[in-house]
N, C-alpha and C positions, 0 to 999 in steps of 0.2 A: 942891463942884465948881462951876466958874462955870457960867454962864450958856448963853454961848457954847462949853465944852466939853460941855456935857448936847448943842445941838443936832449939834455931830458925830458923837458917839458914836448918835444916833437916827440922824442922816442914813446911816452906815454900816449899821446892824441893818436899816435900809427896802432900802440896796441890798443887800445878800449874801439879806433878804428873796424878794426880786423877780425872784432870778436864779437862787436855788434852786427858783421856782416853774417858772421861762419855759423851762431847757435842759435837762430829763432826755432828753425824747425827742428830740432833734438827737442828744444824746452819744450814746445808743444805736445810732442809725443808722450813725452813723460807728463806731461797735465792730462794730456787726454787718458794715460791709461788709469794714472791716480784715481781719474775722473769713475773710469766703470770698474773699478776696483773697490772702492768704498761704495759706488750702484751697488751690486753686488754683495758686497755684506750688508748692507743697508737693508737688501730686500732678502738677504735670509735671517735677517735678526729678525725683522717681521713676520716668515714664516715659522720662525719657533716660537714667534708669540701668540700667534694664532693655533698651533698645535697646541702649546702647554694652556690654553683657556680651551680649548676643545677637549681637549684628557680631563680637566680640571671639571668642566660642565657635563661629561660624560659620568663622572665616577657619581658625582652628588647626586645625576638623574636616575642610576642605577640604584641609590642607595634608597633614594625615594622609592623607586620600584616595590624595592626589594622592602622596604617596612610596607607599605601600601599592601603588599601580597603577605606579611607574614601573619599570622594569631597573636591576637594582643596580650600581652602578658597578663599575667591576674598575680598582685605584688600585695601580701600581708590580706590573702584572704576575700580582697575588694574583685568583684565581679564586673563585667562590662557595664555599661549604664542600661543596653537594650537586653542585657538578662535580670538584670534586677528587676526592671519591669514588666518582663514579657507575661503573659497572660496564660492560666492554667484555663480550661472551658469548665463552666461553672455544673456540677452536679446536681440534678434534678430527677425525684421520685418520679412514679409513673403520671399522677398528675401534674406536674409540670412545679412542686413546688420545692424550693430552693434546701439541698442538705449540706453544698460545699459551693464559697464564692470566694473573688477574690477582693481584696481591699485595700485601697493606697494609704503608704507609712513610711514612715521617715526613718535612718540607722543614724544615730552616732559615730563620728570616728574624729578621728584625731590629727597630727601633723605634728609629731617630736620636734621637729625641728625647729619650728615655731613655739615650741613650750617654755616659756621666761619661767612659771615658777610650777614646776610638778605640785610640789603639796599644796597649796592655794589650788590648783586646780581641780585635785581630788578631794580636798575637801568642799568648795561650791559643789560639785557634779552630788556628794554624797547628800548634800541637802533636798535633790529631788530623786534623787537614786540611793535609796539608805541601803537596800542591798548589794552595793556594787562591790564587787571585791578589789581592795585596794591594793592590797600585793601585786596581784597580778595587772592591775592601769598602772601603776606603780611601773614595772617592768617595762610595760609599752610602751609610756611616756619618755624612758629614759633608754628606747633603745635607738639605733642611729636610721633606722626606715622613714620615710616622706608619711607613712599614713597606716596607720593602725585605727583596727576597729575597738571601739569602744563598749557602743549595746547598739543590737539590732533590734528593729521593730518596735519604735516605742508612741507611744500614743501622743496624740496630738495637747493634751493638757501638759504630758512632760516636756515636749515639743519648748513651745510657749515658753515654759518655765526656766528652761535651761538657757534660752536666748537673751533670757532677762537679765542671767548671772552676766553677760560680757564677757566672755573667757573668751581669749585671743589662741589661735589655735587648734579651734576646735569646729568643726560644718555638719551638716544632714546631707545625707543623698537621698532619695524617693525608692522608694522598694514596694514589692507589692505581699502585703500577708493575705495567708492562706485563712478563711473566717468560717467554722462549720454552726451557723444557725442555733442547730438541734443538741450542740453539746457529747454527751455520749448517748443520746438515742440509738445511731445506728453507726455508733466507730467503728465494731468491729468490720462494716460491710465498705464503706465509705472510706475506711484508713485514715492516715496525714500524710503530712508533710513535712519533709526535715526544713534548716532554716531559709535556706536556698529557692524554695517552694519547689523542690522534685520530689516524689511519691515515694515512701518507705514503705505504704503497708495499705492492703485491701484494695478497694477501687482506684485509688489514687495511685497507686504505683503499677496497677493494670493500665491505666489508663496512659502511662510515658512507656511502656514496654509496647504499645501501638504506635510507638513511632513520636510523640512529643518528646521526648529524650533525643531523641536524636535530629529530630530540628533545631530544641534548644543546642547540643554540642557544637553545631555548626553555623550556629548563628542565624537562623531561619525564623528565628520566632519574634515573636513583636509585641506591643501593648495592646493590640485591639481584639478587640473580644472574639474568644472562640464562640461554636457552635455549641450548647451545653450537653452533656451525656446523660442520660436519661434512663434510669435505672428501672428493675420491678418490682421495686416494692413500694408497699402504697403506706405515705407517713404515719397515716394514722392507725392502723394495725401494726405499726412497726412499733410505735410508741407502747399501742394495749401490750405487746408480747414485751417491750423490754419492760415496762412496769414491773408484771408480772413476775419477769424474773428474777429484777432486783430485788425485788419483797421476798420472793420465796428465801432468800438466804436469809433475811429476819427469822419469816415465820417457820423455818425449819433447821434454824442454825447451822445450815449446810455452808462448805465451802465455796459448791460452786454450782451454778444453775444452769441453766438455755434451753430454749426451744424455737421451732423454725416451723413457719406456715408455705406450703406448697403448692400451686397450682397440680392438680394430675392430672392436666389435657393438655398441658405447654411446659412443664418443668421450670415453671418460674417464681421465683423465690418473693412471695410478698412482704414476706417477714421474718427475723432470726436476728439472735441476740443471746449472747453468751457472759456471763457475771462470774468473775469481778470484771469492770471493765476500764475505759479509760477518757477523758476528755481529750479530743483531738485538738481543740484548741490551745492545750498543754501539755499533752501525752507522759510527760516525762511523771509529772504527778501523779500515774496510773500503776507504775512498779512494772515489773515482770509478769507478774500475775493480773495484771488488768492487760497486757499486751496482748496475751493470750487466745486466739479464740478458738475455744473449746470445741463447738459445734463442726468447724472444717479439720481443726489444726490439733486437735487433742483425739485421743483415740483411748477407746474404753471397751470394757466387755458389755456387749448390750443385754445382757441375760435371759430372761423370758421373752422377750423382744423378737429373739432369734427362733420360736417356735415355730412364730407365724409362715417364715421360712421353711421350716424344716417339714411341717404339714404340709406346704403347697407345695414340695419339691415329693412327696409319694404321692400326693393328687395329682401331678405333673405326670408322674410316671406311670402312673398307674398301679400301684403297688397297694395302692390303699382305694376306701369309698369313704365319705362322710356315713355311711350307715355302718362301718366296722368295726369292732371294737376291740380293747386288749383289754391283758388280766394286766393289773398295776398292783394286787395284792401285797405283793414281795419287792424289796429293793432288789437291786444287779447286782454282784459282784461281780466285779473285771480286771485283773490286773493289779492283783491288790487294793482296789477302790472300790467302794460301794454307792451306786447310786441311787436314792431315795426320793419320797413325796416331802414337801415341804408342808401341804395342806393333803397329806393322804384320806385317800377317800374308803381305801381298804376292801373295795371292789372292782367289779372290770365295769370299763369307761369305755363311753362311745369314744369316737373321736372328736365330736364337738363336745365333750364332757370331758376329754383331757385338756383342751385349749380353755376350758371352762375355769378347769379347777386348774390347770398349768403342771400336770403333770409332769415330771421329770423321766419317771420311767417308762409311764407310755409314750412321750417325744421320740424317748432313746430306740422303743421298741421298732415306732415308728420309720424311722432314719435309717435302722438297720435290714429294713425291707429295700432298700437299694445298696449297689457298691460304693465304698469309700473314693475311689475316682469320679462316681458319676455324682455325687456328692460336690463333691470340692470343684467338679466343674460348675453346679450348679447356684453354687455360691459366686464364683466367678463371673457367671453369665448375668448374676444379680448386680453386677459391680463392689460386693463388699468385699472381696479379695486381693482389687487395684486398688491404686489410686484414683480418685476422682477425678473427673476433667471441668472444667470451671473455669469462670475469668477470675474467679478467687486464688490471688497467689498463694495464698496460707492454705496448703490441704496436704494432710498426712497420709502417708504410707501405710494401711492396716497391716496388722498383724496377725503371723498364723505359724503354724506348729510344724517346725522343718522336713518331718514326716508322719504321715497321717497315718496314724494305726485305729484299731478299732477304739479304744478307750478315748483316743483323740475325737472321734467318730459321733461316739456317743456323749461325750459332753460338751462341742459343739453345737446340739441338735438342742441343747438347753440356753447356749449364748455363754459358754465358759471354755476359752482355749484358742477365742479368737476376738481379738479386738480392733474394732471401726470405729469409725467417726458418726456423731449422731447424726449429721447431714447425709452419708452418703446411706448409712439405716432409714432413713424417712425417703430418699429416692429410692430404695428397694422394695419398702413400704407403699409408693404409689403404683409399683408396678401388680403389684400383689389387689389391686382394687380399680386399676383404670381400665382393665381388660387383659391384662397383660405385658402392657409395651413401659419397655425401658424407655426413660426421656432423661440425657443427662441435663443436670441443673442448670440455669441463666440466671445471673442477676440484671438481665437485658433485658430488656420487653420482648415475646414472642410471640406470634401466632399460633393456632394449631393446625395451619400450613406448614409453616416452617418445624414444629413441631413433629409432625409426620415424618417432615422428611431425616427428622436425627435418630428417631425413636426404631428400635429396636423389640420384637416379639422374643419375650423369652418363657413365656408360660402361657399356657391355652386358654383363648378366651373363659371357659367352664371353667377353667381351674380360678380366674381370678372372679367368676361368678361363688363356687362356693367359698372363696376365702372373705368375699363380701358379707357372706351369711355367718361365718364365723365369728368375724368382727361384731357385727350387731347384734351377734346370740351374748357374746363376751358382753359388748355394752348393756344389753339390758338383764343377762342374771350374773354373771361373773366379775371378773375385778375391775372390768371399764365402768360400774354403776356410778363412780364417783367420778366421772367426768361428764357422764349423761346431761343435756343441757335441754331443756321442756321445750320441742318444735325441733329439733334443730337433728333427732335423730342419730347419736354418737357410737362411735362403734371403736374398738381395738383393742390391743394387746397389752397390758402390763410387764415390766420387768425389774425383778429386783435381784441383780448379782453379788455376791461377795466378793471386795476388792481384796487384790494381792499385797501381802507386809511381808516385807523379805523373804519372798518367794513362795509364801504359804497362803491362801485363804480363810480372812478373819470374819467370826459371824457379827462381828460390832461395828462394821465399817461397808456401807453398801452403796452401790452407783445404785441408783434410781428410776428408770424410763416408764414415760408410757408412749405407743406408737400408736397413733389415733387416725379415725376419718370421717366426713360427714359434709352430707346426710346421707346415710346408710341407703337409700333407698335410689339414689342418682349421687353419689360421690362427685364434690368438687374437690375437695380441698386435703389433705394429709397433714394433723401437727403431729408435731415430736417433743416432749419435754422432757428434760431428765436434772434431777437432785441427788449432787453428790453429798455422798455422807450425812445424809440427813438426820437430825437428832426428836428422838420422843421426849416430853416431856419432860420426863424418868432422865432423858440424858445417855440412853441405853444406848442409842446410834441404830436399837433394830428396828426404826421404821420404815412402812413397805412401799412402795411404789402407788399401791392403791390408795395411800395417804397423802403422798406427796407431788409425785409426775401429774397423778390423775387429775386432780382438782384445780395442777397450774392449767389443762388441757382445758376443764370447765370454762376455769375463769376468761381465756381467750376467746375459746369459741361464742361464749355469751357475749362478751364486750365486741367479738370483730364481725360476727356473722351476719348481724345487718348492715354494716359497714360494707361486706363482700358481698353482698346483695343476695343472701339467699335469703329466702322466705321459708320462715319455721310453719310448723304444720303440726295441729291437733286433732286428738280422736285417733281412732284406731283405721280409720283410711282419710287421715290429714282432711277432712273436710269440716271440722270443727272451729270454730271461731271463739278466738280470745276474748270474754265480753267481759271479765272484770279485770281491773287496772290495780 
């Protein structure tokens, strides 16, 4: 090796020498800080990954929350699963037997989006649903929703039927329908149901205004059976009075009929029934005029009806005696108007011989022996100048004459110039024979504890003794003869008014009443009947009350009065015994 090659190869071995002396501890530094430099990120790249799955499992827990707490949606009409089924408490007469229940049923519905061929579809459904409307499944099936309904409530043979076709697309949910027994026995008092099963009308819709409406809103209600509610009337007098009434529209081509039977020591309604009417189990098939009910919710001029009143408010007063009499010779002239006898007698009349023959002008004479205020207070204090109070949603506002002048006065005191409902006429009617004491109406069961404690004196005991005597003078020589029932002792009032056409009063067009009670001798009970527009044979429309009201009064009390447990009574002091059959 030369020379000059020995000194490089030293010069090299001095530097790599000198440098492996001088840099261990620099290179360590720098390792060691490398070292907690990448620690260090290392352990905050961890801690942002443990934040961003903590954000991450906070938002989804919140979000749970937050549907867990919110109201579930109701999408295309479809209700929760624990409303479709929840339980309305079944309706039961006073003895205990069944006028409204409920009943498990299954609804159709659908899933567009699962629908491969719409017309295949609605045509299978049309082979066990021939009524369906196709346009409108038509529409549903082709819109972009998860679930439209189809037909609710369908019976278990359609059920079956439709499972059989295989249509893809298509389920049942369970639901409960509403099942009224009796049919329209007692709709108008009982109501329905819309499709939902909440209450539209009568008991059924009293009965979610106590508060089932509002357990259902908030989800409170369930499938297990309520406690049932327990009405007063008794089915089977309910049944005799709706017979009764629906016939009468036959047998006197009348539009419209009802009558209602009354406790007068409890105000409790055993029976009432107003025609046209309607099946609950299908309500819709009953019209407007079967929705109707007359007896709370329609209001009429009661006619002669209103006498009975008019005499016990100057017996009241004292303004008159059962032994006083008037001249009724002559009609009135008042104010342009003449008021007249319809059955003039052309004599003076006691005063149980204007109640007798129904005098108009002795009523009026009558009535005018008190003030026009103390009048219309005493109408008031009867309840026919409110409203009625009741668990009956359906009750009309009467009507009366914005100011009450003397001619207002006087034909009033006949039952023309004010109109009521024939319901709250029959509770003004029980006050007039139970002693005096107002009871407003229950379709609940009451006592005559509880009774006492609602009831209200609005006339002297005397006075509603001789309105007693009035009654049964009427039932046995006047126009109550045709409701007279052999034992049972019948006693009341007739009325036949002329109803209003375009403002005027026609003599060929008549409301109908008769206000009854019995047995005249211990009063239980008070009917009310009345036949609107009732036709004669002739077709003349003038028939009277004692034709028509009276005889539907008959017919009940004969068919319900052993049924109410009273015992009819023969002989002239009821001790006679019925010995032929």
């Amino acid at each position: 090796m030369s020379f000059l090659s020995r000194v490089m190869v030293l010069k090299s071995k001095a530097h790599f020498s000198a440098g492996g002396r001088g840099r261990p501890a620099d290179q360590t530094a720098r390792f060691e800080g490398s070292r907690k430099r990448k620690a260090a990120q290392a352990k905050n790249r961890v801690g942002l990954l443990i934040a961003g799955f903590a954000v991450f499992y906070c938002v989804i827990g919140g979000r749970l929350a937050q549907y867990g707490m919110a109201q579930p949606e109701i999408t295309s009409s479809i209700l929760p699963a624990d409303r479709l089924l929840a339980s309305r408490p079944d309706i039961v007469d006073r003895n205990g037997e069944v006028l409204a229940t409920d009943i498990r049923t299954v609804s159709l519905f659908a899933e567009p989006h699962k629908i491969v061929d719409t017309d295949e579809v609605i045509e299978k459904l049309s082979t066990v649903l021939p009524d369906l409307d196709a346009k409108s499944i038509y529409s549903k099936l082709k819109s972009n929703s998860r679930f439209q309904w189809l037909r609710r409530q369908l019976t278990p043979k359609q059920q079956s039927q439709i499972l059989a076709l295989g249509i893809p697309g298509i389920g049942f949910r369970p639901e409960k329908r509403r099942f009224y027994p009796g049919g329209s026995t007692a709709s108008h008092i009982v109501g329905y149901v819309n499709i939902d099963n909440r209450g539209v009308a009568g008991m059924e819709r009293y009965i979610d205004t106590q508060g089932l409406a509002d357990l259902a809103s908030v989800g409170m209600t369930s499938d297990q059976p309520l406690e049932p509610v327990k009405l007063s009337i008794d089915l089977r007098v309910q049944a005799i009075v709706h017979e009764v009434v629906v016939e009468s529209l036959k047998k006197y081509s009348s539009i419209a009929g009802g009558a209602v039977v009354l406790d007068v020591h409890t105000g409790e309604v055993l029976a009432m029934a107003s025609a046209p009417d309607f099946d609950p189990n299908d309500p819709a098939a009953g019209g407007e005029e079967g929705w109707l009910n007359r007896m709370s919710n329609g209001t009429f001029e009661m006619g002669s009806t209103f006498k009975s009143f008019s005499i016990a408010m100057g017996l009241d007063a004292g303004t008159i005696k059962l032994s006083d009499s008037f001249d009724v010779r002559l009609p009135i002239r008042i104010g342009g108007f003449t008021i007249k006898d319809f059955h003039g007698q052309n004599r003076i009349l006691s005063v149980p011989e204007i109640f007798q023959y129904s005098s108009n002008v002795g009523t009026a004479k009558i009535v005018d022996t008190v003030s026009i205020p103390h009048h219309k207070d005493f109408l008031t204090s009867l309840g026919l100048l409110t409203r009625m109070h009741t668990e009956l949603p359906e009750v009309a506002m009467p009507s009366q004459p914005r100011e009450w002048k003397k001619i207002n006065q006087m034909t009033i005191a006949f039952g023309h110039g004010v109109a009521t409902t024939p319901l709250q006429t029959a509770v003004a009617g029980v006050s007039l024979i139970n002693g005096g004491r107002l009871i407003p109406p229950t379709f609940l069961p009451r006592t005559r504890e509880q009774a006492d404690a609602v009831a209200t004196q609005v006339i002297k005991p005397s006075t509603s003794k001789d309105m007693r005597f009035l009654f049964d003078w009427n039932g046995s020589k006047g126009s109550g003869r045709n409701a007279r029932v052999l034992g049972f002792d019948v006693g009341g009032k007739t009325g036949t008014a002329d109803k209003i056409v375009n403002g005027r009063y026609v003599t060929n067009k008549n409301f109908n009443a008769f206000l009854a009670a019995f047995p005249m001798d211990d009063p239980q009970y008070v009917v009310l009947s009345f036949s609107d527009e009732p036709k004669t044979d002739k077709g003349n429309g003038a028939a009277l009350a004692a034709m028509s009201a009276a005889p539907m009064v008959k017919e009940i009390i004969s068919r319900a009065a052993p049924i109410l447990g009273v015992k009819p009574k023969f002989g002239e002091d009821g001790s006679a015994l019925l010995v032929s059959y």
